[in-house]
C-alpha positions as CSV (number, residue, x, y, z in Angstrom):
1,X,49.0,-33.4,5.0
2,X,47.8,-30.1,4.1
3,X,49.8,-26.8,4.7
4,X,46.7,-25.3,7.0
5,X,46.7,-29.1,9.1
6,X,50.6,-28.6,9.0
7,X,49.9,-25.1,10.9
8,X,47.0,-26.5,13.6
9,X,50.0,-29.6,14.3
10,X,52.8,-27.5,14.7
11,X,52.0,-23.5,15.8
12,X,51.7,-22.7,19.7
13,X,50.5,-20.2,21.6
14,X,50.5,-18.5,24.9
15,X,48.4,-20.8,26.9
16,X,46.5,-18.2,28.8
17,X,43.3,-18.7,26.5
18,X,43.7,-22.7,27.1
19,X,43.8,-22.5,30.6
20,X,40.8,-20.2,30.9
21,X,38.9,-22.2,28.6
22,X,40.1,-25.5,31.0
23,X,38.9,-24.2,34.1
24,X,35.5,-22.7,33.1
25,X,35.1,-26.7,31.1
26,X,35.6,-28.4,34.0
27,X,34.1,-26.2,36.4
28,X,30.9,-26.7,34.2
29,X,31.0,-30.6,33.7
30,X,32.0,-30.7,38.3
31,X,28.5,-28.5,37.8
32,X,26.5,-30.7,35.4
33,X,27.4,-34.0,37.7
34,X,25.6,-32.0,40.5
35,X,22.6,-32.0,38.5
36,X,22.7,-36.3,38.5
37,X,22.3,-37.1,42.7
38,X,20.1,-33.2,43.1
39,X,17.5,-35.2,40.0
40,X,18.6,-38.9,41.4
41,X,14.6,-39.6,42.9
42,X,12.4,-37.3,39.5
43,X,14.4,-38.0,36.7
44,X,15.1,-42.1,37.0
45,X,13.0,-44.3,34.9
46,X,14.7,-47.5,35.4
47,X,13.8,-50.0,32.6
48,X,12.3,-47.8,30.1
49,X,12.2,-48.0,26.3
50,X,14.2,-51.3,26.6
51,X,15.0,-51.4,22.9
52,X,16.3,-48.0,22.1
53,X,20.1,-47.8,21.8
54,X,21.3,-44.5,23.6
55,X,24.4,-45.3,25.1
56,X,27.1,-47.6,24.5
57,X,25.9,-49.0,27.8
58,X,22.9,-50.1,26.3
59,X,23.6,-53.7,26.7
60,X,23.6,-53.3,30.5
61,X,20.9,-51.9,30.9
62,X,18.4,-52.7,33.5
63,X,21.6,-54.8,35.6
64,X,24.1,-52.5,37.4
65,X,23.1,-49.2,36.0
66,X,20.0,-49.5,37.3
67,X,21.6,-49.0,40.8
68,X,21.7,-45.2,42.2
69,X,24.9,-45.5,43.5
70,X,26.8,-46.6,40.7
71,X,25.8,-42.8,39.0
72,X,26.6,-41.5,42.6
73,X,29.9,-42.9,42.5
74,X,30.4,-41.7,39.2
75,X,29.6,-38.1,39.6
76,X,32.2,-38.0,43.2
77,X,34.9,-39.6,40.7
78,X,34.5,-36.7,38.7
79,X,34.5,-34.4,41.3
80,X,38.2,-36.0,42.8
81,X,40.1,-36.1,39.2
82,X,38.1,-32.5,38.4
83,X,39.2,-30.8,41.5
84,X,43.0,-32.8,40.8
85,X,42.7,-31.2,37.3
86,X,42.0,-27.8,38.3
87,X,45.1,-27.7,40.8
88,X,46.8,-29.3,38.2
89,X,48.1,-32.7,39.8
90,X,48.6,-36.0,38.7
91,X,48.5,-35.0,35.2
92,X,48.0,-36.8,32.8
93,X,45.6,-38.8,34.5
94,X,43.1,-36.4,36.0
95,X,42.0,-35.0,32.5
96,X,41.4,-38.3,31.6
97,X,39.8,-39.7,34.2
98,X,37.8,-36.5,34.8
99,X,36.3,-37.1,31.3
100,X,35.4,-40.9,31.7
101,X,33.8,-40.2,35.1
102,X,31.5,-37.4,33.6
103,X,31.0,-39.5,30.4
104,X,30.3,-42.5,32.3
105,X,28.4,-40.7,34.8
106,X,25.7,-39.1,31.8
107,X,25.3,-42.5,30.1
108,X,23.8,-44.1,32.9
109,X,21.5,-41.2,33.6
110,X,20.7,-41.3,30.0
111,X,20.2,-44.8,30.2
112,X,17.6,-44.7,32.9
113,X,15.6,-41.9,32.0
114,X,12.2,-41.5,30.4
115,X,13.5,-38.8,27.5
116,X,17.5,-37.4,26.2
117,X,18.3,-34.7,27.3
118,X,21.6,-33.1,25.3
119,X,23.2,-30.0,27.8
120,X,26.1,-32.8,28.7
121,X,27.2,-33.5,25.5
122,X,29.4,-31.2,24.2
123,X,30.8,-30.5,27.7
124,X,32.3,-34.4,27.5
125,X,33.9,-33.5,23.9
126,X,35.5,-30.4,25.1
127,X,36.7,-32.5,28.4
128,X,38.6,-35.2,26.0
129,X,40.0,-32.9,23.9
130,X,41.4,-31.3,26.5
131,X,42.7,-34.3,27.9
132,X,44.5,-34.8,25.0
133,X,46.1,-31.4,25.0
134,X,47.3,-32.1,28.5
135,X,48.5,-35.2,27.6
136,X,50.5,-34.5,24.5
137,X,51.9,-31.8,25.9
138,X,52.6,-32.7,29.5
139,X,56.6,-32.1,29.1
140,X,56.4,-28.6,27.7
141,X,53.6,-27.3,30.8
142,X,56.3,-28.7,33.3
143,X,58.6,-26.7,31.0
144,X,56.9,-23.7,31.1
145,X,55.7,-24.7,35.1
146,X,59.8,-24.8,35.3
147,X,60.4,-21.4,34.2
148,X,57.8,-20.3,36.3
149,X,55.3,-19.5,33.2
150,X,52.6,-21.8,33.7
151,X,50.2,-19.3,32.2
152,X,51.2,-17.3,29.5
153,X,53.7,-20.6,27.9
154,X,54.0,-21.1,25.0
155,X,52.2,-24.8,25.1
156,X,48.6,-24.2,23.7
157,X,48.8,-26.1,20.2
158,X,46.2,-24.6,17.5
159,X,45.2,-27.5,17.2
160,X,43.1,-27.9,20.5
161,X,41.5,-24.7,19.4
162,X,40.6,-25.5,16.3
163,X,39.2,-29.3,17.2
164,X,37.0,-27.5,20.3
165,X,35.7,-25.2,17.6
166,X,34.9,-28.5,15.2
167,X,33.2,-30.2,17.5
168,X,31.1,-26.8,18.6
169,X,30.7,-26.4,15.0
170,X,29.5,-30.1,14.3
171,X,27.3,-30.2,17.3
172,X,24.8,-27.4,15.9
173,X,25.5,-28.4,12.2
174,X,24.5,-32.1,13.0
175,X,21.4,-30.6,15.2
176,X,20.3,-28.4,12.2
177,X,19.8,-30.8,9.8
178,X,18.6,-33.4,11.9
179,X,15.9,-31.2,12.2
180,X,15.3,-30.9,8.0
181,X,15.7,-34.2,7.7
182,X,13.4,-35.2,10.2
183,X,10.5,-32.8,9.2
184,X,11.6,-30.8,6.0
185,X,11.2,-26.9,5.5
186,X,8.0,-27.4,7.8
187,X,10.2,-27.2,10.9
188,X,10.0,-23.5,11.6
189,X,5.9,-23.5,11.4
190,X,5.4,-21.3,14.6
191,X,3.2,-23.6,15.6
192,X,5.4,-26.6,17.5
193,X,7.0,-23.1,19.1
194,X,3.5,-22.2,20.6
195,X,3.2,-25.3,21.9
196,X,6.8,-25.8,23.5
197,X,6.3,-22.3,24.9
198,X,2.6,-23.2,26.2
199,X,4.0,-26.6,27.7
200,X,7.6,-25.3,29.5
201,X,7.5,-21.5,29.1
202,X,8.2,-19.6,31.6
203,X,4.8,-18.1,32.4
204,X,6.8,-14.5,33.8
205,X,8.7,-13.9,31.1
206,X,7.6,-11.2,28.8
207,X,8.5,-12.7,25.7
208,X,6.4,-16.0,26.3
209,X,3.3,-14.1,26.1
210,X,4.8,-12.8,22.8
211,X,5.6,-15.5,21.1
212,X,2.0,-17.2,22.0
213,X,0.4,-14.3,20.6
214,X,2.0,-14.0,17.5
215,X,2.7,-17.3,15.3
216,X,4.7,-14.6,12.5
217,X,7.1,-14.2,15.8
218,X,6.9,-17.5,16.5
219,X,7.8,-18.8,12.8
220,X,10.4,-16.0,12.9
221,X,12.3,-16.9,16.1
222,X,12.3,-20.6,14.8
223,X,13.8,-20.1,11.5
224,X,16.3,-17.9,12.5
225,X,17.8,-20.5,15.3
226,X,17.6,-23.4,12.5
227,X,18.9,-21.1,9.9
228,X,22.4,-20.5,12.3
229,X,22.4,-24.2,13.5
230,X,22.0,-25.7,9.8
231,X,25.0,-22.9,8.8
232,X,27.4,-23.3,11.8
233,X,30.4,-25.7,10.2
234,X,30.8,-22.1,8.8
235,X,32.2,-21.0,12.0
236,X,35.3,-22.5,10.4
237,X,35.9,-19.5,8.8
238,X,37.1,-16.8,10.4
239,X,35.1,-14.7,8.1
240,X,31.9,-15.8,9.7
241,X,32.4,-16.8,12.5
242,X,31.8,-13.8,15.0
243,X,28.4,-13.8,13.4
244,X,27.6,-17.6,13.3
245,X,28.4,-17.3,17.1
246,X,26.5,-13.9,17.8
247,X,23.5,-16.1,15.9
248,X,24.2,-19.2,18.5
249,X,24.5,-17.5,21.7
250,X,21.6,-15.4,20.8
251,X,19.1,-18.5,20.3
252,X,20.4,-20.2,23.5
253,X,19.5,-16.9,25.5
254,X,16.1,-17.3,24.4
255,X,16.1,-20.7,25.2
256,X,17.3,-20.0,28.8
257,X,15.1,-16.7,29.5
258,X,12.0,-18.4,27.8
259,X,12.3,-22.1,29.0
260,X,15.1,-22.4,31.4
261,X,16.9,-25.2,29.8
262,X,20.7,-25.0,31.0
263,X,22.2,-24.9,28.2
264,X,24.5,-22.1,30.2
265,X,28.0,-24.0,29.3
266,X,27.0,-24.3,25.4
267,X,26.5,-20.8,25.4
268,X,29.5,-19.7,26.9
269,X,31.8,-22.4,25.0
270,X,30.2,-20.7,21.7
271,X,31.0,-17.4,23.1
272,X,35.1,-18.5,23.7
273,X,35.1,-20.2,21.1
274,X,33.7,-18.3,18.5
275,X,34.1,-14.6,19.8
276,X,37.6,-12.8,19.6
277,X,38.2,-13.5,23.3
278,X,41.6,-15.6,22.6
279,X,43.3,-12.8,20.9
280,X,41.7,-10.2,23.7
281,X,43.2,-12.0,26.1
282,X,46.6,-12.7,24.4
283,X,47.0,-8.9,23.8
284,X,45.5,-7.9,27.5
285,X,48.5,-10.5,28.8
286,X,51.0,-9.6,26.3
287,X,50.7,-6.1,27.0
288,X,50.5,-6.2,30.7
289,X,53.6,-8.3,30.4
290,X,55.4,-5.8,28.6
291,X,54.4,-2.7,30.7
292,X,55.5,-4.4,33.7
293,X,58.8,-5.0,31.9
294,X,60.0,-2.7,29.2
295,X,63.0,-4.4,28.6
296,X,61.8,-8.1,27.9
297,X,60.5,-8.6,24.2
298,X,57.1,-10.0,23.8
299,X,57.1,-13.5,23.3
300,X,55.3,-14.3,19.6
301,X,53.7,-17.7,19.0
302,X,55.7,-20.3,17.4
303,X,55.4,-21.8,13.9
C-alpha cells in the first residue's frame, strides 16, 4: 500500500463538506426519479432494440420491466430511503437502499427507451459511494451525533473525497476518448455541432444563432469541451484541477443554455468537487467556531 493510499484510508476531516455534498446528491437523484413517472407516457419504448445490452437487466427485458409500475414503485422507494437518508435514520440502510432504488429505478427506464440518455449516471456512483462512507463509518457519526457535533466531526475519510473525485474524473475521461475512438481527430468538425444545434437548440438563445453562423465557432467550442473531457483524470492533481473543473463546468453551461439537457447535478458535483469549496467551507466553519469560542482550540484533521 502506498504512502498517498495510506493517507486517503486513514486521514479525516470535519464532515461539514461531506454532509453538504450528501444532501445536494440525494436531493438531486429524489429530483432525477421525478423525471421517470413526469416522462412515464413520451419516453417508454417498450421492446425496442431487443439485442443491445444496456443494463444488467437486459435479460428481462420485455417481461416485468415492461410494466409502468414497477419504475413507479422504484422511483417512491427512492423517495422513502432518500427522505430517511436526509433526516438521517435507519442508517446504514437508507444510503443503500436509496442507491439501489435510483439505480434500479434508471435501468428500467434505460431499458425501455428508444435512445441512452447519461444525466443519471454519475449521480448513482456518487450515491454508493456515499453509502459506503455512511456505512463504514456509522459508529464514529453516532460518536460525533453523541457529542452533539454531527456536522463539523471529525468522520469524513479522504478517502470518500478522493473516490467522488475518481469517478467525476473517469466519467469525462472515459467520455473523451470514447469520442476519439469512435470518430478520430474528426470529432470537433463544427459540423455535427451545427446540426445538434439546428435539431435541439434552443431557438432564443443568442448563442445558437452563433454557433450556426459560424462553423470556426462551432469547431472551436467542440474541441475545447473534448479537449477538457479527454484531459480530466488530471483533476487528480491538485495542480490542475481548478482549471480542468473551470473547463467542465464551462462546457456543461453551454450545453444547458444552448440545448437544455439537465446535466445541472454533473455540473454542480464538478464544481464541489473540483473547486476549493471543501477547504472554504472548513475555514468558514472553523473560524466561526472559533469566534464564537475563543477559548476552545480548533479542531485539525486527523492523520
Amino acid at each position: 500500500m502506498t504512502k498517498t493510499s495510506q493517507v486517503w484510508l486513514i486521514q479525516r476531516h470535519p464532515a461539514t463538506f461531506g454532509r453538504v455534498f450528501e444532501i445536494f446528491v440525494v436531493v438531486w437523484a429524489a429530483l432525477l426519479c421525478l423525471y421517470l413517472p413526469l416522462t412515464l407516457e413520451t419516453e417508454r419504448v417498450v421492446g425496442t432494440e431487443p439485442n443491445i445490452f444496456a443494463t444488467i437487466l437486459s435479460p428481462f427485458r420485455g417481461t416485468l420491466l415492461a410494466h409502468p409500475m414497477l419504475e413507479l414503485g422504484l422511483v417512491i422507494g427512492m423517495w422513502t430511503f432518500g427522505a430517511l437518508w436526509l433526516c438521517q435514520r435507519w442508517l446504514p440502510f437508507s444510503p443503500w437502499l436509496s442507491a439501489a432504488f435510483f439505480t434500479f429505478a434508471w435501468a428500467v427506464r434505460l431499458e425501455n427507451m428508444g435512445k441512452t440518455i447519461h444525466v443519471s449516471h454519475l449521480s448513482a456512483l456518487m450515491l454508493w459511494i456515499l453509502a459506503w462512507w455512511r456505512q463504514t463509518t456509522l459508529s464514529e457519526f453516532r460518536l460525533a451525533k453523541a457529542q452533539g457535533t454531527p456536522w463539523s466531526g471529525l468522520y469524513y475519510p479522504e478517502w470518500v473525497f478522493q473516490s467522488c473525485l475518481l469517478g467525476v474524473c473517469f466519467f469525462y475521461g472515459w467520455a473523451g476518448w470514447s469520442k476519439l475512438a469512435e470518430s478520430g481527430l474528426d470529432w470537433p468538425n463544427g459540423i455535427s455541432m451545427q446540426i445538434w444545434t439546428r435539431l435541439w437548440g434552443n431557438p432564443h438563445f443568442f448563442a445558437t444563432q452563433w454557433i450556426l453562423d459560424s462553423r470556426p465557432l462551432a469547431m472551436v467550442l467542440q474541441a475545447m469541451s473534448i479537449v477538457f473531457e479527454v484531459f480530466a483524470p488530471l483533476a487528480i492533481l491538485p495542480r490542475f484541477r481548478f482549471w480542468i473543473g473551470l473547463g467542465l463546468v464551462g462546457m456543461h453551461l453551454g450545453i444547458i443554455t444552448v440545448f437544455g439537457w439537465g446535466f445541472h447535478g454533473n455540473m454542480i458535483f464538478i464544481a464541489l468537487l473540483m473547486f476549493p469549496i471543501r477547504s472554504w467551507l472548513e475555514e468558514g466553519r472553523l473560524n466561526l467556531t472559533f469566534f464564537l469560542n475563543p477559548w476552545t482550540s480548533k479542531p485539525r484533521a486527523l492523520s
